[in-house]
N, C-alpha and C positions, 0 to 999 in steps of 0.2 A: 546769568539768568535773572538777577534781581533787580540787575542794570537795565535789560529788555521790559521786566513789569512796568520798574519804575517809567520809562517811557510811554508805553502804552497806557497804563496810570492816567497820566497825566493827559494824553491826548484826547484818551476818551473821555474824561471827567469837563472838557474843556466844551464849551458850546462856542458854535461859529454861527456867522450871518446865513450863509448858505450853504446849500450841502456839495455844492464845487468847493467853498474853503475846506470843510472837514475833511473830503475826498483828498485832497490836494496837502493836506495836514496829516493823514494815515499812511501815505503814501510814501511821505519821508520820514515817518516814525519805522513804518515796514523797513525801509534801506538801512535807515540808520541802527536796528534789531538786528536787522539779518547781516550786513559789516561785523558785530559785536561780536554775533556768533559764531561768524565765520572766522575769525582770527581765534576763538577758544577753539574750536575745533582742530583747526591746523596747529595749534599750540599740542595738545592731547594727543591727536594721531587717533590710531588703531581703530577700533570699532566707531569712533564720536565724528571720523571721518567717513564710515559708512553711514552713517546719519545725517550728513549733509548731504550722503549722494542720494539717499531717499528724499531727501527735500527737495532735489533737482525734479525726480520723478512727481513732484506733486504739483501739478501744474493747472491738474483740474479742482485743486483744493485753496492751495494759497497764491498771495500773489505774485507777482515777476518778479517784484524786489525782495524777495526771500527766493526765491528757485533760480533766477537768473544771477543773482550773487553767491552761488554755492556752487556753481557750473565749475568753477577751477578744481574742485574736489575730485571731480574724474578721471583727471588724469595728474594733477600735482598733490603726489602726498609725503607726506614725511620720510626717506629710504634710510637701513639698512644699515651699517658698514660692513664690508667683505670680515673683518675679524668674527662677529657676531653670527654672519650667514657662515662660514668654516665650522665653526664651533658646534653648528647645530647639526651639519651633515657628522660630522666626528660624533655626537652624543647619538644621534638617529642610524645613520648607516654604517658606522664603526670605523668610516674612511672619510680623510681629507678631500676635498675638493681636490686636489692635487692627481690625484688618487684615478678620479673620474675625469676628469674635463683635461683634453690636450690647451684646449684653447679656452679663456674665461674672463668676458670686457668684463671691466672692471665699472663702466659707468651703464645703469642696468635702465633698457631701451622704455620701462614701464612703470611705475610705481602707483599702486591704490594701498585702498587702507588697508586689507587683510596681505598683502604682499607685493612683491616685487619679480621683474622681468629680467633676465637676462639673459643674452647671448654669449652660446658655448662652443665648443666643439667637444665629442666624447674620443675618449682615448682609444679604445678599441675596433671601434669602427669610422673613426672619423667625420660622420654627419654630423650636420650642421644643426644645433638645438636651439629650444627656447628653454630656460630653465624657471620656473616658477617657484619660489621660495618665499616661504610666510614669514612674517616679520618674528623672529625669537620672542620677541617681549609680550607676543600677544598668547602667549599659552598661561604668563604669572597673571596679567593685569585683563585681561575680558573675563574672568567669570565679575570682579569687582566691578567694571564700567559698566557690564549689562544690569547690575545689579543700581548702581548708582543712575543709569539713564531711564532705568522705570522707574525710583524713585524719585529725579525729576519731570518727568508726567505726570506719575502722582500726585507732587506738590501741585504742578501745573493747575491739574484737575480742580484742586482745593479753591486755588486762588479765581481759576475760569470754570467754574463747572458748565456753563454757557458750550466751551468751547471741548469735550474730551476727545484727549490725543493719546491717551492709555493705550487705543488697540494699537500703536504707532512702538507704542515700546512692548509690548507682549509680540506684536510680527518683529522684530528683532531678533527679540530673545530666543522665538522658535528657529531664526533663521538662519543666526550668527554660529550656533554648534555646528550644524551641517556643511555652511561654508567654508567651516575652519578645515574639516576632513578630506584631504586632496585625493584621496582615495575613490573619495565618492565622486569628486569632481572629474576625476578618471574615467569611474564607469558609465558619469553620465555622458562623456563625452565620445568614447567609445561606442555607445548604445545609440547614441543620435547620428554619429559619423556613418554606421552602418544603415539604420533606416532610411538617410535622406542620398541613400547613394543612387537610389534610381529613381531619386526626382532630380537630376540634374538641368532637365529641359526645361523644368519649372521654376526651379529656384536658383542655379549657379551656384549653391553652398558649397564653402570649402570649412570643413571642421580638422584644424592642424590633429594628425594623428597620435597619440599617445606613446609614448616609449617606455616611461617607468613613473611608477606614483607608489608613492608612500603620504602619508597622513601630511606632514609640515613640506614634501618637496614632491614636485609633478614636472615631468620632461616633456617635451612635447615636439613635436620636427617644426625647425624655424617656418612659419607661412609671412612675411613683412605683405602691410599694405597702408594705403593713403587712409583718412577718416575717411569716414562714409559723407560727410557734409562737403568733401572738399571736391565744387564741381570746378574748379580749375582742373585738378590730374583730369578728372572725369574727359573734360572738354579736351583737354593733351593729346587723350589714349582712343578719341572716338567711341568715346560709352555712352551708350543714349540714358539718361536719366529715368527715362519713362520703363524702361527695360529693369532699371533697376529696382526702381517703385514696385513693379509685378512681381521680380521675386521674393524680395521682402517680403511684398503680401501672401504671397505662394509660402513661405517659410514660417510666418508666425501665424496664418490661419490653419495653417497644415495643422500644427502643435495643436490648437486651442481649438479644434474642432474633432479630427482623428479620433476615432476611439482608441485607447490602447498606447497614445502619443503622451508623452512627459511635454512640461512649455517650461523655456528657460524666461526664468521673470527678470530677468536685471538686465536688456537688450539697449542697454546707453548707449551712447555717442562712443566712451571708448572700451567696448567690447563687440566692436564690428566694424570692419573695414573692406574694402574695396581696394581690389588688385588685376590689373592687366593683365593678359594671356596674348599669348600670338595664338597659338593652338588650339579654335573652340572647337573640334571636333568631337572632342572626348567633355566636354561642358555643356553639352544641348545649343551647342550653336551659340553661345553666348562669348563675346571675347573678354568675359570679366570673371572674377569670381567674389562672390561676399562671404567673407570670413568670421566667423564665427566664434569669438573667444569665450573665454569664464564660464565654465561651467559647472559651477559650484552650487545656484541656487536655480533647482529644479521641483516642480512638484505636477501631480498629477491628478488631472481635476476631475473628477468623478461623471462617470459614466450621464448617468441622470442630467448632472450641471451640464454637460456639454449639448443635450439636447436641449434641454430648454432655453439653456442660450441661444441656442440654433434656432429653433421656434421667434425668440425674442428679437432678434435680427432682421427676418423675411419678414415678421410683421413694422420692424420698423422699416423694411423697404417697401413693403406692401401701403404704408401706410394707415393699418389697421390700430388705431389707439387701443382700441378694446382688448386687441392681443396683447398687446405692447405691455399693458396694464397686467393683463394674466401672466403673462410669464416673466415679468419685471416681478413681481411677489414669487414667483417658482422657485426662480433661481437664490432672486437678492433677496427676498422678503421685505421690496418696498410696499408700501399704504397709503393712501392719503394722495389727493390732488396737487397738493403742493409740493409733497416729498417724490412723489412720482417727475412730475416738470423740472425739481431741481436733477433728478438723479439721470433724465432721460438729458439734461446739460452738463454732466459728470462724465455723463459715459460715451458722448458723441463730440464732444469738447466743441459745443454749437449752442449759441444763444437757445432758452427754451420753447420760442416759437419756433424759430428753423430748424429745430430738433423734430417737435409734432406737427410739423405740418411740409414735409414730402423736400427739403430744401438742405438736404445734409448731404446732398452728394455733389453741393458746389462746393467751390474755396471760399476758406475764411476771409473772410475780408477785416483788416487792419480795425476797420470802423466794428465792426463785430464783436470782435474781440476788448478790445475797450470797452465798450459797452457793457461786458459783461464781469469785467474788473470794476465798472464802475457802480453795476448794480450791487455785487457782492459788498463792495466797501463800503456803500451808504446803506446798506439795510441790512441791519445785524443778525435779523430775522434769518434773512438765505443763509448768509452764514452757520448760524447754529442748528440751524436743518440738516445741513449739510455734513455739519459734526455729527451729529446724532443717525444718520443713515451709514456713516462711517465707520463709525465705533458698534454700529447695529448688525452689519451683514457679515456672513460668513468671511475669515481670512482669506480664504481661495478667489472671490468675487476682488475682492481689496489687490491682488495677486494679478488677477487677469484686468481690473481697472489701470492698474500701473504699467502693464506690458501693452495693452490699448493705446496708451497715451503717448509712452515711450516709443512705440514705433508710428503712432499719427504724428508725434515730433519731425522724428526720422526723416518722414515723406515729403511732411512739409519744407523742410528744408533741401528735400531733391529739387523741388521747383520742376515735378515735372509736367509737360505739356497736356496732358493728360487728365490733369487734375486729380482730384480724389474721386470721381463716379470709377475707374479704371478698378480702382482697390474696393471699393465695396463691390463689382460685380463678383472680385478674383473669392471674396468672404462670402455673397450670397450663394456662387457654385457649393463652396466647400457645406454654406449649412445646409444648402439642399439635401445636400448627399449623407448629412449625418441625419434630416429628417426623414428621410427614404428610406433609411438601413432600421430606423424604429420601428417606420411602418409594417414594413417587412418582416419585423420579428413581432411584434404586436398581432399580426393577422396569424401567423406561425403557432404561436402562443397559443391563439384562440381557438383553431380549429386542431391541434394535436392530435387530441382523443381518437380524431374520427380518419386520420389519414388524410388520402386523398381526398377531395371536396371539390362543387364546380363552384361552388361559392368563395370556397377559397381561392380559386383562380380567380373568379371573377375581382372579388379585392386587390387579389396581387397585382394584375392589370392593371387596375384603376390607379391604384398609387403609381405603378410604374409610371401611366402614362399622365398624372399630375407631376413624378419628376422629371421627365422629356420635356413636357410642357415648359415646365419653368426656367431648364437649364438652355432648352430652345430657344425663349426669350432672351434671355441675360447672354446667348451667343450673338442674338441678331441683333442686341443691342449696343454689346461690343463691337460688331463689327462697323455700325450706324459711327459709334466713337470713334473710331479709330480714323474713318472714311472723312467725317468733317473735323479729327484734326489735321491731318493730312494736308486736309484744303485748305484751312487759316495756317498751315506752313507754308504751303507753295504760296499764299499770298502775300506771304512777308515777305517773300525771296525779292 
C-alpha cells in the first residue's frame, strides 16, 4: 500500500506539458498500482482476494488498469490441501471425508477466495456432487483481515480524503459474515431455485439443487457448464446469443424489480455459465441453460427502493430529466447538476450526454468509452464527485450499482445482435409492472374507507390502461427490433 501512495505521490505532484502526457502518465502509475496489489492479494488469499474481485466489479468507478488486472481473482485463487479440508469435515461433521464421498478428485474444479470446488460422488446414493468447502484458515484469520482492510481505508482516507473508499471496507465487513455461512448460502439457493422454476420460458435458469449444507461445507448436484463469455461453445451448440442476453435480463430484472424477490449481488464472470441441453421441452423452448452459482451474498432491497427505481428507469426511457432527477434523489439521494450527470454515467456505464439525452439504448462504442476514462483521469473533479456520491448513498443502491454493471459486462461480451435497446425493453416491462402494482394499491389505499367507489374504478382503469399502453409500445417495439434485425442478417448471408 505505501509502495502504491508512494507512486501516485509522485505522479500527481508532477506537472506535464499536456493533459494527453498526464493522462498517459496515470495511466501507467494505475497498472503499475493495480500489479502491486494484485500479487499482495494472491500472496494473502482469503478475504484480500474477495477484494480484488470487488475491484473487478468497479468498472464504473476505477480505471481498466486496476479492474482489468484483478480479473484473474475470479477464478484463480490460492486452494486448500485435501489434509486441511479432511480435518474440517472430521471437527464439523464428526466423519472423515472417507466416510461420505465413494468418489473424491482430488484436484478441485473451482477455487475463489471464501472456498473451493470439488467433484464427488456420495456413498450412499451414488450421485454425482459438487462439494463446496471453505478454506479452514478463514474462520482464525477473517475477523483480523476485515479488521485490518478497514483500517487500511482508513489510513487511505487520511492520506486521500479527496478520494473516500471507507464505504468499500464497511460493504465488506457487512458482507463477508454472511458469506461465510453456507447454510445461508443454502437457503438462499433453495428459495431462488424454487421461485424461478416457472419462469423457465423467460429465463432458462438452472440453480444446482442443494443436498446438504452446514455452516463451512454445502453439497450441491454436479450442474458443469462453459463461461458464459465463451461464445465459441455457444457457436458449437447453436445457442443464439441474443436468446441468452434476454434471459440474463429476464433473471436479474426479475430479482431487482419483483416485490418480495432477494438479488444475488456478486453475478461475475465465474458464478454463471452456460450449458447445452438436447431436450428444450421442459426449458421454455430454450436449448440452453444459464446456471447460476454462489449463493452466499443476497440481499433484499426494500419495497419503496424498488419502486422508485422503477419510476427512475421509465423516466430515463422516457427521457424525462426532470423525473430522472426526482427519483435519482428518491432512491440514491443524488443533488446537484453535476453530481446528478456524473451519477446518471455511473449508473448507465454511458458517456453523460448519451446518458440524458435518449442515446443509451445503443452500443458503446470503443470511442465512448475512452473518452470517458479520459475524462475521469484528467479532471480530478469528476473523480472526487464521484467518491463522495459513493461513500453518500445507501449500501443497497452501491449493491444494485455493482449487479447493474456486472451483468451490462456480461451482455456486452455476448456481442449480441440485438444490441442492448433488446434488454432495456426486457427491464422497462419488468418496471412498468412494479409501477402498476403501486398504483394500484395507492388508489386501494385511498378509497378504503368508502368500499366500492365509481371513482375508484374510474382510477383503477386509468392506470390500467396507462400500463397496456405502455407495455403495448415496448411490444410493438420489440417486435419493429426484432423484424429489422432479422433483415441486416439476411443481408449478410
Amino acid at each position: 500500500m505505501i509502495r502504491c501512495f508512494a507512486l501516485y505521490k509522485e505522479t500527481l505532484g508532477t506537472t506535464f506539458p499536456t493533459p494527453e502526457e498526464r493522462n498517459d502518465a496515470l495511466n501507467k502509475t494505475h497498472k503499475r498500482a493495480a500489479e502491486i496489489t494484485l500479487k499482495a492479494l494472491e500472496k494473502n488469499g482469503g478475504i484480500y482476494i474477495k477484494l480484488g474481485q470487488h475491484i473487478t466489479a468497479l468498472t464504473y468507478l476505477l480505471p481498466p488498469e486496476w479492474t482489468d488486472t484483478m480479473i484473474p481473482l475470479q477464478d484463480q485463487c490460492p486452494r486448500s490441501s485435501l489434509e486441511e479440508i479432511d480435518k474440517m469435515f472430521r471437527a464439523d461433521l464428526g466423519i472423515g471425508m472417507d466416510d461420505l464421498f465413494e468418489e473424491f478428485e482430488l484436484e478441485p474444479v473451482g477455487v475463489a477466495s471464501l472456498a473451493q470446488v470439488h467433484i464427488a460422488r456420495l456413498k450412499d446414493s451414488g450421485e454425482k456432487v459438487a462439494v463446496k468447502v471453505q478454506h479452514p484458515s478463514l474462520k482464525e484469520f477473517v475477523p483480523i483481515d476485515v479488521k485490518l482492510t478497514k483500517m487500511v481505508f482508513d489510513l487511505m482516507y487520511l492520506v486521500f480524503p479527496e478520494y473516500p473508499l471507507t464505504w468499500l471496507g464497511d460493504e465488506m465487513q457487512n458482507s463477508i459474515f454472511v458469506e461465510l455461512d453456507f447454510t445461508k448460502e443454502g437457503e438462499n439457493a433453495r428459495k431462488t431455485r424454487e421461485y424461478f422454476k416457472d419462469f423457465k420460458r423467460e429465463t432458462a435458469l438452472r440453480i444446482p439443487r442443494v443436498v446438504y449444507s452446514q455452516p463451512r461445507i454445502l453439497i450441491m448436484e454436479y450442474v458443469a457448464g462453459a463461461r458464459l463469455d465463451n461464445l465459441e461453445y455457444m457457436r458449437q451448440h447453436g445457442i443464439d446469443t441474443s436468446e441468452v442476453s434476454s434471459c440474463l435480463s429476464h433473471i436479474f430484472n426479475n430479482m431487482i424489480f419483483t416485490p418480495g424477490v432477494a438479488l444475488h449481488c456478486d453475478p461475475h464472470g465465474g458464478n454463471l455459465a452456460i450449458r447445452h441441453i438436447e431436450n428444450s421441452t421442459g426449458n421454455g423452448g430454450h436449448n440452453f441453460e444459464i446456471v447460476l452459482y454462489d449463493h452466499g451474498l443476497y440481499r433484499d432491497i426494500p419495497l419503496q427502493m424498488k419502486r422508485d427505481y422503477s419510476h427512475f428507469w421509465l423516466a430515463v426511457i422516457d427521457n424525462d430529466i426532470p423525473k430522472m432527477k426526482e427519483y435519482a434523489y428518491k432512491f440514491a439521494g443524488i443533488e446537484g447538476e453535476q453530481k446528478f450527470r456524473i451519477f446518471m454515467s455511473a449508473i448507465t456505464g454511458r458517456a453523460p450526454d448519451n446518458a440524458l439525452n435518449y442515446d443509451i439504448r445503443t452500443r458503446r462504442s470503443e470511442r465512448e468509452i475512452l473518452d470517458i476514462q479520459f475524462q475521469i483521469n484528467s479532471d480530478s473533479k469528476i473523480i472526487e464527485d464521484l467518491m463522495y456520491i459513493l461513500s453518500s448513498m445507501p449500501r443497497m443502491v452501491l449493491l444494485i450499482l455493482k449487479t447493474n454493471d456486472l451483468t451490462r459486462n456480461l451482455d456486452e461480451n455476448l456481442q449480441s445482435h440485438l444490441g442492448p435497446e433488446r434488454t432495456f425493453m426486457i427491464m422497462a416491462n419488468y418496471c412498468a409492472r412494479c409501477v402498476y402494482e403501486e398504483d394500484q394499491e395507492l388508489i386501494k389505499e385511498k378509497y378504503q374507507p368508502t368500499g366500492f367507489s365509481i371513482m375508484k374504478s374510474v382510477e383503477l382503469v386509468k392506470v390500467w390502461w396507462q400500463y397496456q399502453r405502455r407495455i403495448s409500445m415496448l411490444y410493438i417495439y420489440d417486435f419493429v427490433l426484432a423484424i429489422r434485425n432479422a433483415r441486416k442478417r439476411i443481408l449478410r448471408l
